[in-house]
C-alpha positions as CSV (number, residue, x, y, z in Angstrom):
1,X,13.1,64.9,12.5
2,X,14.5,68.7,12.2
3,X,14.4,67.7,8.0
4,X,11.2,66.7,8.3
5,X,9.5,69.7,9.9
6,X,11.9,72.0,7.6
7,X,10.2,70.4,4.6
8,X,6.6,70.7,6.4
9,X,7.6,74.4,6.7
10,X,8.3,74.7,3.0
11,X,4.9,73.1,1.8
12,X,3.2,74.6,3.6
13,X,4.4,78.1,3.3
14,X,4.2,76.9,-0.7
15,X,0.7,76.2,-0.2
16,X,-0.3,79.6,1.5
17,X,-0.3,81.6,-1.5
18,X,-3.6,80.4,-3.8
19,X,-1.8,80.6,-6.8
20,X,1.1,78.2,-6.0
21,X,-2.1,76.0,-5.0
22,X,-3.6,77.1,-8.1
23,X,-0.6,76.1,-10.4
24,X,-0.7,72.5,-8.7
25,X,-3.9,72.3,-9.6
26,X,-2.5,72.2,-13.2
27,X,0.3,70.3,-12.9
28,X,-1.9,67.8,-11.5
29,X,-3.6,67.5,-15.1
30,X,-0.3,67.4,-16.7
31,X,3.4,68.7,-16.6
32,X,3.5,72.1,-18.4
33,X,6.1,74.9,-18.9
34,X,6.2,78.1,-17.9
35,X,5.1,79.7,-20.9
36,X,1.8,76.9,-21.0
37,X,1.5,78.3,-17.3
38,X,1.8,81.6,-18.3
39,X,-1.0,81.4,-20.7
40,X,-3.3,80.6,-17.7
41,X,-2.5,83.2,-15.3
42,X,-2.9,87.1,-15.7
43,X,1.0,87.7,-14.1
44,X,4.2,87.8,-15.7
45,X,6.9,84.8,-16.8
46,X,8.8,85.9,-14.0
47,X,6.4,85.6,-11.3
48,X,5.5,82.0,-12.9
49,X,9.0,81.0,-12.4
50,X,9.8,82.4,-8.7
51,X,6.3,80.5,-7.8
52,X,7.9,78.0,-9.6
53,X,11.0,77.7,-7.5
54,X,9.2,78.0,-4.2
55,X,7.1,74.8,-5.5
56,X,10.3,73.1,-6.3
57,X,11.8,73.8,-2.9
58,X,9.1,72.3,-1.3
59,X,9.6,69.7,-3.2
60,X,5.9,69.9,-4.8
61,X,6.8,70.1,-8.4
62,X,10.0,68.4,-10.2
63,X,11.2,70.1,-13.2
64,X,13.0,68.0,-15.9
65,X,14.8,69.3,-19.5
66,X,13.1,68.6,-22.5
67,X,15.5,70.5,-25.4
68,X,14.4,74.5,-24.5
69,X,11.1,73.1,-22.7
70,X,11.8,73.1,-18.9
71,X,8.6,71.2,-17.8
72,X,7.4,70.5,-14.2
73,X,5.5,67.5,-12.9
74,X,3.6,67.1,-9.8
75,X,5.5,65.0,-6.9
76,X,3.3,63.3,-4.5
77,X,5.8,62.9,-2.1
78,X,5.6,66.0,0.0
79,X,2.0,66.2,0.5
80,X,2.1,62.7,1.2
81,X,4.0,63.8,4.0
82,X,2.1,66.9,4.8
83,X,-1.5,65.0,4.3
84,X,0.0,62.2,7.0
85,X,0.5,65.1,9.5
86,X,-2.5,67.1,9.1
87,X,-4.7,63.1,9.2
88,X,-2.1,62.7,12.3
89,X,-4.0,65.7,14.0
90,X,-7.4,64.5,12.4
91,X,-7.4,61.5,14.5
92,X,-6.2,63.3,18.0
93,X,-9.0,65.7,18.1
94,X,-11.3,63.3,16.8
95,X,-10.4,60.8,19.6
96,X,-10.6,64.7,22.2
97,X,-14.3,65.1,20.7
98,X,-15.0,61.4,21.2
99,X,-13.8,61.7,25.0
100,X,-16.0,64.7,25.3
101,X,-18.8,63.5,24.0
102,X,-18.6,60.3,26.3
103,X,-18.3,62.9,29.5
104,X,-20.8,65.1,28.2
105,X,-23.3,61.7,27.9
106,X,-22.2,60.4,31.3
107,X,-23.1,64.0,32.8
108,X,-26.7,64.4,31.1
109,X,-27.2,60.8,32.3
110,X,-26.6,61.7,35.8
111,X,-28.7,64.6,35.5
112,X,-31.5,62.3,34.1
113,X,-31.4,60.0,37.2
């Protein structure tokens, strides 16, 4: 369980910043290098790569060796994960607004009478 959250802390804390979210966005269309993500983005090869990193600790991205080419790939995994908890939540306040929409019926009801 304590791995779990850690990686639910990691994905999301790589999802706060809109340009990790932005990069994903690629990758989703295609693995890419850093210099193909560079192209798209007005910051430095650096700051592609620590972004990078923090994807690939999250285990958002996986980044394989193609001769000098280091290309990352989306993995599903991790916001499979993090989409199960947030639906998780989905259904318990759905199921609180459902409950308070049933007492707030009841109550007009009895008002009505």
């Amino acid at each position: 369980m304590e791995a779990t959250a850690d990686r639910l802390d990691a994905v999301f804390f790589a999802l706060s910043d809109r340009t990790r979210r932005t990069i994903l966005e690629r990758l989703a269309r295609g693995a890419a290098g850093v210099n193909e993500l560079k192209d798209s983005f007005s910051i430095s090869q650096p700051a592609i790569s620590r972004h990078l990193k923090i994807l690939e600790r999250a285990q958002l991205i996986r980044r394989s060796r193609e001769a000098q080419r280091r290309p990352a790939r989306v993995e599903t995994e991790a916001i499979a994960e993090a989409t199960t908890w947030i639906e998780h939540f989905q259904q318990l306040w759905e199921a609180n607004y459902q409950r308070l929409d049933a007492l707030l019926a009841g109550e007009l009801q009895r008002h009505n009478d």
